[in-house]
C-alpha positions in Angstrom: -43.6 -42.6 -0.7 -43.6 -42.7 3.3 -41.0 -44.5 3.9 -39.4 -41.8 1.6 -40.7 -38.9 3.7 -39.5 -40.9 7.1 -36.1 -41.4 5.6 -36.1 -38.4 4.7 -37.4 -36.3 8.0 -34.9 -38.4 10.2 -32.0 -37.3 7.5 -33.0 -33.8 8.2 -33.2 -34.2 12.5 -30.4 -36.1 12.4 -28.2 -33.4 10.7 -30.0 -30.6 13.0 -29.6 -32.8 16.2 -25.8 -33.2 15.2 -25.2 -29.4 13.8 -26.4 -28.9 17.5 -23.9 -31.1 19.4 -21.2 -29.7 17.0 -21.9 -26.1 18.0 -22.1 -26.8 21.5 -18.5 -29.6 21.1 -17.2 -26.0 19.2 -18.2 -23.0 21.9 -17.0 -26.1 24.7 -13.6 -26.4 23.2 -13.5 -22.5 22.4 -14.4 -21.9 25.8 -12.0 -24.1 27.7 -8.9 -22.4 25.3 -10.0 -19.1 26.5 -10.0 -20.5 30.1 -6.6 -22.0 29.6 -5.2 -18.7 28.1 -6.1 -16.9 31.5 -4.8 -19.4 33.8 -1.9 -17.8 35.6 2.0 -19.1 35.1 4.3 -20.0 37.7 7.9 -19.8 37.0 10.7 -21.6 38.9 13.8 -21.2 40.4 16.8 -20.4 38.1 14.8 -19.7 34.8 15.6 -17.5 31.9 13.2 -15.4 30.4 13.7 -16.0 26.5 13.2 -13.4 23.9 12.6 -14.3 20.1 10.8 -11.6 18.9 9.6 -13.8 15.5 6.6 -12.6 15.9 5.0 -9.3 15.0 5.5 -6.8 17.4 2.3 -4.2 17.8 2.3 -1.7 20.4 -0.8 -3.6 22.7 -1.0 -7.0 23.2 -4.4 -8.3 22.2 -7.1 -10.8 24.8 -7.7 -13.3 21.3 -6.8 -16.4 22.8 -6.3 -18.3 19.1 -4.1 -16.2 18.1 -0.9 -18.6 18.7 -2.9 -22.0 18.0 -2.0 -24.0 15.4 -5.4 -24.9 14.3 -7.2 -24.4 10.8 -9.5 -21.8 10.5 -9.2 -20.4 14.3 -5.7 -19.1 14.3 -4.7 -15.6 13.4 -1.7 -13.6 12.7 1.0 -14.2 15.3 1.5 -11.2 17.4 3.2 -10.1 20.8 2.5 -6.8 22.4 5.3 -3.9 23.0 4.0 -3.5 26.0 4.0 -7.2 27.0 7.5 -7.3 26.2 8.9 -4.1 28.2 6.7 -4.8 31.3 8.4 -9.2 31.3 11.5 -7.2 30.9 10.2 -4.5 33.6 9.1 -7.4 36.1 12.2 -9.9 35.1 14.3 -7.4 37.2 13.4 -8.3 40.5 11.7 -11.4 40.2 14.3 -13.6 42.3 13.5 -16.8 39.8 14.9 -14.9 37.0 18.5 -15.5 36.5 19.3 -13.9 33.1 18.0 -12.8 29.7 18.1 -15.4 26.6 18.2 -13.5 23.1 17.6 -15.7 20.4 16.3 -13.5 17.3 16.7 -13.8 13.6 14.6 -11.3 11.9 12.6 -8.8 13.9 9.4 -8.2 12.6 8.8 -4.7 14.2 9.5 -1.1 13.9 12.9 0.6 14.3 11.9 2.9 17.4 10.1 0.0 18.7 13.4 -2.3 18.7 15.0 0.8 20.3 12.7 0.6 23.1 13.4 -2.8 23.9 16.9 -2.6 23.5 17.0 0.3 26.2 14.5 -1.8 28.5 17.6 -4.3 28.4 20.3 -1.7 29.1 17.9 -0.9 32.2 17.7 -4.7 33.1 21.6 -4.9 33.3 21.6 -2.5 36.3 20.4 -5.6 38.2 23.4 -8.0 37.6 21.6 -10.2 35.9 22.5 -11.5 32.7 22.3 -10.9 29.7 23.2 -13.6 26.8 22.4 -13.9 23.0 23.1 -16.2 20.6 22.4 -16.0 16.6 22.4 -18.2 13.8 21.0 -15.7 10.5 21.2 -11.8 12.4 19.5 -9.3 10.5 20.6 -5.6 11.0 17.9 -5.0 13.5 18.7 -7.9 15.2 22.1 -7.3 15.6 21.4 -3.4 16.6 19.1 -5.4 19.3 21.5 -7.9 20.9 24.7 -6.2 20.3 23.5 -4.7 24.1 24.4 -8.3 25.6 27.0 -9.0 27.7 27.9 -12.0 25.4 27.1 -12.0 21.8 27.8 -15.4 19.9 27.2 -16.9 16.2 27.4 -20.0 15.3 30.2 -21.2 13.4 28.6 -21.0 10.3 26.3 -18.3 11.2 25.3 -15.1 9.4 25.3 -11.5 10.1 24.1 -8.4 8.2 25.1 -5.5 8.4 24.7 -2.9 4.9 23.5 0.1 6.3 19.4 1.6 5.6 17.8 1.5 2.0 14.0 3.2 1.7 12.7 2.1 -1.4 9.7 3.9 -3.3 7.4 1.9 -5.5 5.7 4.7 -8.2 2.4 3.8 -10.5 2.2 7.0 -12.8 3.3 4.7 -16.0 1.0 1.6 -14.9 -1.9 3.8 -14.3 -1.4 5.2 -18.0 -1.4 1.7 -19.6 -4.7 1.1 -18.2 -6.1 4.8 -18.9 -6.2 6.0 -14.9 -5.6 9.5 -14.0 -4.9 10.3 -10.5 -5.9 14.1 -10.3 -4.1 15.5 -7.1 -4.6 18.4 -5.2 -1.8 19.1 -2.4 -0.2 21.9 -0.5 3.5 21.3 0.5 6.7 20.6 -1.8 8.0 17.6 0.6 4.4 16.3 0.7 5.1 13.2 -1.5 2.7 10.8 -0.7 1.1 11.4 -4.3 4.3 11.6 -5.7 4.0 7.8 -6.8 1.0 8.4 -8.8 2.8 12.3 -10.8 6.3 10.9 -11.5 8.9 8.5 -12.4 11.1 8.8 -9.4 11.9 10.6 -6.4 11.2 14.3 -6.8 14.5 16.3 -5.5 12.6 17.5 -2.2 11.6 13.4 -1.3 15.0 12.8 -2.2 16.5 15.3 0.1 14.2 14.3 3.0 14.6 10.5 2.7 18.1 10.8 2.4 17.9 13.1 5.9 15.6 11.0 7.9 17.5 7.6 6.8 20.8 8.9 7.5 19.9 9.9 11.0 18.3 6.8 11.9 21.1 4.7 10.8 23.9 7.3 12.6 21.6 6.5 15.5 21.8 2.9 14.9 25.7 3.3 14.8 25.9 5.2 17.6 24.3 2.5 19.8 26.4 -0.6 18.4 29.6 1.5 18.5 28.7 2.1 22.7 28.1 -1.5 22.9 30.7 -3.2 21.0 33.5 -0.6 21.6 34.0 0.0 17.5 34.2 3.0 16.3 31.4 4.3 13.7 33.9 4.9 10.9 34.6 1.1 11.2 31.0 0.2 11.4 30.5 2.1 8.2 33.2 0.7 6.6 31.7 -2.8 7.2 28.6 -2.1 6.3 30.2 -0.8 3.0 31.9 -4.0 2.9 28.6 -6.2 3.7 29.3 -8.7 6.2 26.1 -10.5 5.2 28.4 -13.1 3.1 31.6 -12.9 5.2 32.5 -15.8 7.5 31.5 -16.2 11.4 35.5 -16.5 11.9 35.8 -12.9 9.8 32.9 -11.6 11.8 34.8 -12.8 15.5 38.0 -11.4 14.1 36.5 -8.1 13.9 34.9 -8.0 17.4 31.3 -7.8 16.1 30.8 -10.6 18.3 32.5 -12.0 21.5 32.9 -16.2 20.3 31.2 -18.7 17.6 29.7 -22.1 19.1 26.7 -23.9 18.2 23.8 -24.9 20.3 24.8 -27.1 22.4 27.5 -25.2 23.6 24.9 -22.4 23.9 22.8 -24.7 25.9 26.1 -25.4 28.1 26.8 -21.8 29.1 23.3 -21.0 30.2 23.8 -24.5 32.2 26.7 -22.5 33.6 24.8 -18.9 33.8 22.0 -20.3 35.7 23.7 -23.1 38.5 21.6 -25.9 35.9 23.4 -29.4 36.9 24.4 -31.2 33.6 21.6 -33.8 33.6 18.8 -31.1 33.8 17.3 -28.8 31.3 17.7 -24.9 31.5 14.2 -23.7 33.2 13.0 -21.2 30.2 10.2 -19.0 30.0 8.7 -16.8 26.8 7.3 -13.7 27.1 3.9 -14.8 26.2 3.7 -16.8 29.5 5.7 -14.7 31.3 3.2 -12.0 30.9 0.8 -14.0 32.9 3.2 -14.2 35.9 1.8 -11.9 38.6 4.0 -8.5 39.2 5.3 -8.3 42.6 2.8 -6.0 45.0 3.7 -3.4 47.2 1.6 -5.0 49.7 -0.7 -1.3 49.9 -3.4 -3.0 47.8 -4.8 -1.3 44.4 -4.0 2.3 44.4 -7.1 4.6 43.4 -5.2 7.4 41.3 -4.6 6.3 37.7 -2.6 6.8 34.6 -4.7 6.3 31.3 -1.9 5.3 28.2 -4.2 5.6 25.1 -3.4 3.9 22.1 -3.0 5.3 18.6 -2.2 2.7 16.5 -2.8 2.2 12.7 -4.1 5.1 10.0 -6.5 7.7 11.3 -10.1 6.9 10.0 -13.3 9.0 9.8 -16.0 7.6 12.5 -17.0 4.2 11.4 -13.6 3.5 9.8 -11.6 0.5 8.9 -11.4 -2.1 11.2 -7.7 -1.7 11.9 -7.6 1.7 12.0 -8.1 4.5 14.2 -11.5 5.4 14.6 -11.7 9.1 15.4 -14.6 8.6 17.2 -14.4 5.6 19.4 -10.4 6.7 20.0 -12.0 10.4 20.6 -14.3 9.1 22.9 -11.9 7.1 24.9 -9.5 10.0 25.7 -12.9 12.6 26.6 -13.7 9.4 29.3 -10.6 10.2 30.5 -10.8 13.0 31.2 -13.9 12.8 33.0 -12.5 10.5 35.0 -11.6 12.2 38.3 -9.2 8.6 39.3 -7.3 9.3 36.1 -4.6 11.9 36.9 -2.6 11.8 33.8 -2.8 10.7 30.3 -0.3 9.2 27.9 -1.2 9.1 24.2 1.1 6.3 22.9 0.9 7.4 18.4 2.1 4.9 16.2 0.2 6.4 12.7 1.5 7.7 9.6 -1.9 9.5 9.5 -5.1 9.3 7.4 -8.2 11.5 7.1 -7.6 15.4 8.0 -11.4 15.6 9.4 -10.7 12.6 11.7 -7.5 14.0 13.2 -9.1 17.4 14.1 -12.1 15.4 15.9 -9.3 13.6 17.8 -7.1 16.9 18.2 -10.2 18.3 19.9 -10.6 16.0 22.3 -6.4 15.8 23.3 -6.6 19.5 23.5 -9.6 19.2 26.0 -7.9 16.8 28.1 -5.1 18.8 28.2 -6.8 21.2 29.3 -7.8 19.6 32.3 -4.8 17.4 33.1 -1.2 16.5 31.8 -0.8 14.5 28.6 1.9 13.6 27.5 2.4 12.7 23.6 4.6 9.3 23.1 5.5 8.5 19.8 6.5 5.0 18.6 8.0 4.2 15.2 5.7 6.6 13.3 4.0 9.6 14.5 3.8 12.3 11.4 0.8 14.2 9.6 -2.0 12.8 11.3 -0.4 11.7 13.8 1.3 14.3 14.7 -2.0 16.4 14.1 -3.4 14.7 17.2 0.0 15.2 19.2 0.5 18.6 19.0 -2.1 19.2 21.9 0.1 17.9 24.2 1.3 19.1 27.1 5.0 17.4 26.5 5.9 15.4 23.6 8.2 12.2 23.9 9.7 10.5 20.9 12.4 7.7 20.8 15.7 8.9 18.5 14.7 6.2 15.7 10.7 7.8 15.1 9.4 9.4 12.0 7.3 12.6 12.6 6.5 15.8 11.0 5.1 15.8 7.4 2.7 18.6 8.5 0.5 18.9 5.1 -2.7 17.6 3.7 -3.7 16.5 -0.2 -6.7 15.3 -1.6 -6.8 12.5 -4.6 -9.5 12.3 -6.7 -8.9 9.1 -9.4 -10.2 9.6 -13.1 -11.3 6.2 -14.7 -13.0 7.5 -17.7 -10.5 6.5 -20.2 -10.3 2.7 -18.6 -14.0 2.6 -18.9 -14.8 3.7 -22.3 -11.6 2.9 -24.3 -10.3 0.0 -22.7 -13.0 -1.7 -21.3 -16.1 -0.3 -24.0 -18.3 1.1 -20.9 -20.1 4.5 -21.5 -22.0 6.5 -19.1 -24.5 9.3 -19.5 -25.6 11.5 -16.7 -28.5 14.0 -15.9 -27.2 16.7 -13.0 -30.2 19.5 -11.6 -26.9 21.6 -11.0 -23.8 22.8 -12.9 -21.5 20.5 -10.6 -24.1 18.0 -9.2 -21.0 15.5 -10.3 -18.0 16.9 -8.9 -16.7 13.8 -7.4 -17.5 11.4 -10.3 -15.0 9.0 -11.4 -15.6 8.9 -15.0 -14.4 12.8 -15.9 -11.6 15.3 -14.9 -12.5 18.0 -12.7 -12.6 21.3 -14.0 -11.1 24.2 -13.3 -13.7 25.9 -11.4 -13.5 22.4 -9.2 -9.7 21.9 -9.3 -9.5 25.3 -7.3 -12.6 24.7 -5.3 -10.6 21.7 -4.1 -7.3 23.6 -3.6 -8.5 26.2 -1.5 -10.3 23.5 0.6 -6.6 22.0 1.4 -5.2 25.3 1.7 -7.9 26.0 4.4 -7.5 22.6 6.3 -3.3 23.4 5.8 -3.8 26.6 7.6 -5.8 24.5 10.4 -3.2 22.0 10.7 -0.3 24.3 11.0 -2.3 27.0 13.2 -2.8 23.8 16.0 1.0 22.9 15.7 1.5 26.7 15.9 -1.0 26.6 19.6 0.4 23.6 20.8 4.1 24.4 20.3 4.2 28.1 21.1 5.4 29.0 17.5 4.2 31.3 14.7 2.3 30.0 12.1 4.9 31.2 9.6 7.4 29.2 11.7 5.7 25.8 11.1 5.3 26.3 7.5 9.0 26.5 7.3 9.5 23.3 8.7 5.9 21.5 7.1 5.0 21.9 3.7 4.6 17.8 4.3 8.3 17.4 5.1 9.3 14.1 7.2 11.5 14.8 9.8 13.6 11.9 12.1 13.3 12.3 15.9 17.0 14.0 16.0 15.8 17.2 13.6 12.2 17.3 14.6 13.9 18.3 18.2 16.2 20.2 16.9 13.5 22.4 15.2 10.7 22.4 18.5 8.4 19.3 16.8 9.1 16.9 20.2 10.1 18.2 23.7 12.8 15.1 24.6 13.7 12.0 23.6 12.5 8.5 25.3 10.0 5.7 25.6 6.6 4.6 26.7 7.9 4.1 29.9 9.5 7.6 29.9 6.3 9.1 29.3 4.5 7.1 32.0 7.3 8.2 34.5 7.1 12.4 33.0 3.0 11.8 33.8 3.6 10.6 37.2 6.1 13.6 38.0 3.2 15.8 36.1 0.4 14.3 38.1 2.2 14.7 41.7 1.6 10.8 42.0 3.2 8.5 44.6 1.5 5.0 43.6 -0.8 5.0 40.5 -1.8 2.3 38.4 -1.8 2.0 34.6 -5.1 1.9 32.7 -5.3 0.8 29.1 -7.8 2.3 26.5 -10.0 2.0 24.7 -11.0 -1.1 25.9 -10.0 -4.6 24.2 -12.3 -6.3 22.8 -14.1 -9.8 23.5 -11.9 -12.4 22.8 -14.8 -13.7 20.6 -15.5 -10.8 19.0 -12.0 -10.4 18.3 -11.8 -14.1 16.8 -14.7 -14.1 14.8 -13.3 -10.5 12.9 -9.8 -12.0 12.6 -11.3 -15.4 11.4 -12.3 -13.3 8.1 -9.9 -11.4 8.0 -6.7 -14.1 8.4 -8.9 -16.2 5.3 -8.9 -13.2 3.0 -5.3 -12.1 3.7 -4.1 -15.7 3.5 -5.5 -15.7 0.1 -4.2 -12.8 -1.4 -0.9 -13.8 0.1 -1.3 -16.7 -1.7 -2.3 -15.4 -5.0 0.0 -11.9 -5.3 3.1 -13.4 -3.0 5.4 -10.0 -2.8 2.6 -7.9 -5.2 0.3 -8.0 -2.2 1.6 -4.7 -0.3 1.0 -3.2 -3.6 -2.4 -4.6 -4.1 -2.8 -3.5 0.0 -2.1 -0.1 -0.8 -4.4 0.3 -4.0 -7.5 -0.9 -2.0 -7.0 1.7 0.5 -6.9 4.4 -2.1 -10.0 3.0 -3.3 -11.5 3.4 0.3 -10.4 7.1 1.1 -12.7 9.9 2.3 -12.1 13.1 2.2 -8.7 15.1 2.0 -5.3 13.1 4.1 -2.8 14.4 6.8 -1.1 11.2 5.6 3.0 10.3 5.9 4.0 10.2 1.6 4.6 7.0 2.1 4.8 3.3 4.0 8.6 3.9 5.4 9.8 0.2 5.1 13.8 0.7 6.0 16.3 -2.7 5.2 
C-alpha cells in the first residue's frame, strides 16, 4: 500500500512539475513570436512591394501576432488591414528602395468600396514613375476592376478572367420557418425596409426589387467606368462582354480584345520584373509583402513627433447595445472612445471611418450623441467604407462633412422590431407545453411561446414609429433638411454612393485618406499625426478570444460547409435586443 501511495504521489508531482515547465516552454515561445512580430524590417535596394490581397481585408489591421502562423490551435483567421495596405502603398512612393508595384491577386476577399480605395491609392502611386505590373492566372471581377489600373496587365496563357457583371442574391426563410411551426411577427415602418422581408415572403417584394436593382446597377456602371479609363474600351463593349462571359473564353480571345496587354507564364513574369527592377539574371527579384512592409519605418520630416493630432475612429461590424457581441460595435466602449476625443485638447480633428450595416436603434442614438458632441466641439468628418446605411448612417449624420467612396452602400434610414413565435414548434412538433402565471394583463409581452396581441402589436408599432421619427429628425439636424424631406428618401430604402449624393445623404465622394486630408484643411493643421481608436487590444487578449472563436467557426465550417452564413445569420436573430436600424440585408455582390 505505500509503495502504492509513493508511486502514486510522484505520478501526481511529476505531471504538476511538467504542466509547469510546459506553461512556462508555452508563454516562452508565445512571448518570443510576439517579439519577432515587432522587430522592424529593412528593405533593400531595388525591391518590389508585392500585393496579393488573398487575405481578408478589414478596415484596421490587428496587434495578434498568430494570426499568420501556421500552427494548430494558435492561428486565427488570416487578415491584413485597409489601412496597412494604403499607408505601404502611401510610403512605397518615396521610399528610394521601391522600384515598382507587383499585383498578383486571384480573388479578393474584401469589400467593393474597399477595392476602390486601393485601386485609387495605385492611380496616386503612378504619379511617382514608378511602376506598376500585374500578372494573373484565375482573375475574378474584382480583381480585374483592381489591376486593370497597371501599366501592364498580363494572363497566363491559359489563364482565366471573369467578367459577368453584379448579381445580389436574397436567401428567404418564410416557407422553412412554416415547416417547423415558427412565426416571425414583425413590426416595421418603411416600404424599402426589407431586412424582414426574408422571413414575410417568397421573393423580392417590388420596392427591394426596385432598390437592388438601383444600387447594383450603379456600382457596376461605376465599375465600368473605371476599367473603360484604364483599358481604353468603351462601356458598351464592356457590357457586351460581360453579357458574353469571358469567364470560359480563352487568354488568346481575352488579348485579342485588349482586356489585357500580353499572355506569359511565370517565368517570363519573373523575367520582366528582372528587367523592371535592374535584377542581373542570376539573382532573385528583392520582394516585399505588405505585412512586412508595414513594419518598415515611414520616412520623418526630421521636426520630431508633432503635438496636434487627428483621431480616425473606427466603426466596424453591427452596432451592439453596451456589452455587445464581441465583433461588433459596442456603443459604449466606441461612444466612449470618440467623447475622449474630444476631451482631448491634442486632438484637433476627428475622422469616423463606418463600415456597418447597422444593428440596435438604442445603440446608434448613444453613439449619435456622442458624434454630435464632438462635433460640436471640433470637425468630424464621416468616412464611409463599403457599408455605411441604417445604423450606420444613424451615427454619421452628426457629422460635420460626410465622405463616401462611389462603390458604398448607405441610406436605409428605418427601424423594425422582430419578435419570433415558437409556440407551434414547441407544442405540436416537438410535444412541449407551457403554463404561465402573470400579476399583470401583459406581464408576458415578449414571450416566445404566443402571438402578440393587438393591444401589443400597436404598442410595439408606435414604439418604431417614435424611434423612426428620431432617426429621421437627426438626419433632418445633421443634413439641414426637413423631416418630411428624409422620409421621402428613407422609409428603409438603400441607396449607392452616386444617388445618396445626388439626394444630400453624403457631401463628396473619396477615401479614408480624403477624409484625413478634409480634417487637416478643417483643423488649420500644418503637421499632425494620426491616432487610432479605440485602442487595440493585447495581443494576448486578442489570441486567447480568437483561439475560441477560430475552434468554433472552424467547426461549423466543417459541419454546414456553404449553410454556415445561413446558420450565421439565424444565431444573430436569436441574439437581438431591442428594435434595429439594420441594412435589409448582408449585400454580398458576384
Amino acid at each position: 500500500m505505500k509503495s502504492f501511495l509513493k508511486y502514486t504521489l510522484a505520478t501526481i508531482v511529476g505531471v504538476m512539475i511538467a504542466g509547469f515547465l510546459m506553461m512556462f516552454l508555452s508563454i516562452g515561445i508565445l512571448s518570443s513570436l510576439v517579439s519577432m512580430g515587432e522587430q522592424t524590417v529593412t528593405v533593400k535596394d531595388k525591391t518590389v512591394l508585392m500585393l496579393r490581397l488573398e487575405d481578408e481585408v478589414i478596415e484596421r489591421a490587428n496587434k495578434n501576432p498568430f494570426n499568420d502562423l501556421d500552427i494548430p490551435g494558435i492561428s486565427g483567421a488570416r487578415q491584413t488591414g485597409l489601412d496597412e495596405i494604403l499607408a505601404c502603398i502611401e510610403k512605397a512612393k518615396t521610399d528610394d528602395n521601391i522600384e515598382g508595384i507587383y499585383l498578383n491577386p486571384s480573388t479578393i476577399n474584401a469589400g467593393l468600396a474597399s477595392v476602390e480605395e486601393i485601386r485609387n491609392a495605385l492611380i496616386d502611386f503612378k504619379e511617382s514613375g514608378k511602376f506598376i505590373y500585374a500578372y494573373g492566372e484565375a482573375l475574378s471581377q474584382k480583381a480585374y476592376y483592381l489591376i486593370s489600373v497597371a501599366d501592364q496587365v498580363v494572363l497566363n496563357p491559359k489563364g482565366m478572367l471573369e467578367l459577368k457583371g453584379l448579381s445580389s442574391q436574397h436567401l428567404f426563410f418564410k416557407n422553412a420557418l412554416e415547416k417547423v411551426g415558427v412565426e416571425m411577427q414583425v413590426i416595421r415602418h418603411g416600404k424599402f425596409k426589407a431586412a424582414v422581408e426574408q422571413y414575410m415572403l417568397e421573393e423580392m417584394s417590388p420596392e427591394n426589387r426596385l432598390q437592388t436593382e438601383k444600387y447594383t446597377s450603379s456600382l457596376w456602371t461605376q465599375m465600368l467606368a473605371d476599367i473603360s479609363a484604364s483599358r481604353n474600351i468603351s462601356v458598351e463593349k464592356l457590357n457586351e462582354l460581360a453579357d458574353g462571359v469571358t469567364t470560359f473564353r480563352t487568354a488568346d480571345y481575352l488579348l485579342s480584345l485588349g482586356l489585357v496587354d500580353s499572355l506569359k507564364y511565370k517565368d517570363q513574369v519573373i523575367d520582366d520584373l528582372k528587367a523592371l527592377t535592374g535584377t542581373r539574371e542570376n539573382k532573385d527579384v528583392q520582394v516585399v509583402e505588405v505585412k512586412k512592409y508595414a513594419k518598415v519605418p515611414a520616412p520623418t520630416d526630421g521636426k520630431g513627433l508633432a503635438r496636434d493630432k487627428i483621431a480616425v475612429i473606427y466603426a466596424s461590424g453591427g452596432i451592439d447595445m453596451p456589452g455587445g457581441g464581441v465583433d461588433d460595435i459596442d456603443s459604449e466602449k466606441l461612444s466612449r472612445a470618440i467623447r475622449e476625443a474630444r476631451r482631448d485638447s491634442s486632438i484637433k480633428a476627428i475622422v469616423l471611418r463606418i463600415n456597418s450595416p447597422g444593428g440596435s436603434a438604442y445603440g446608434s442614438e448613444v453613439i449619435w450623441r456622442e458624434v454630435k458632441l464632438a462635433s460640436d466641439a471640433k470637425p468630424v468628418i464621416a468616412s464611409m467604407g463599403d457599408v455605411a446605411a441604417s445604423g450606420g448612417y444613424y451615427i454619421a449624420a452628426a457629422a460635420d462633412t460626410i465622405l463616401a467612396d462611389r462603390t458604398t452602400i448607405t441610406g436605409s434610414i428605418g427601424i423594425f422590431g422582430v419578435i419570433p413565435n415558437i409556440n407551434e414548434l414547441m407544442s405540436h412538433k416537438l410535444g412541449i407545453t407551457q403554463d404561465v402565471v402573470n400579476t399583470n394583463q401583459h406581464s408576458d409581452i415578449l414571450s416566445l411561446t404566443r402571438p402578440l396581441t393587438s393591444f401589443e402589436q400597436g404598442l410595439m408599432q408606435n414604439y418604431i414609429e417614435e424611434g423612426y421619427k428620431t432617426f429621421t429628425s437627426r438626419v433632418a439636424e445633421g443634413r439641414n433638411m426637413t423631416q418630411e424631406a428624409v422620409d421621402e428618401i428613407g422609409q428603409g430604402r438603400v441607396w449607392a454612393a452616386e444617388s445618396a449624393l445626388e439626394i444630400g445623404l453624403i457631401d463628396q465622394y473619396g477615401g479614408i485618406n480624403d477624409a484625413i486630408a478634409l480634417a487637416q484643411e478643417m483643423a488649420g493643421l500644418d503637421r499632425y499625426r494620426i491616432k487610432a481608436l479605440p485602442e487595440i487590444k493585447d495581443p494576448f487578449e486578442e489570441w486567447l478570444k480568437e483561439l475560441s472563436g477560430t475552434a468554433r467557426m472552424w467547426v461549423i465550417n466543417q459541419e454546414l460547409g456553404d449553410a454556415a452564413p445561413v446558420y450565421q445569420q439565424l444565431k444573430q436573430i436569436k441574439q437581438t435586443r431591442g428594435v434595429l436600424a439594420r441594412m435589409p440585408f448582408d449585400i454580398r455582390l458576384d
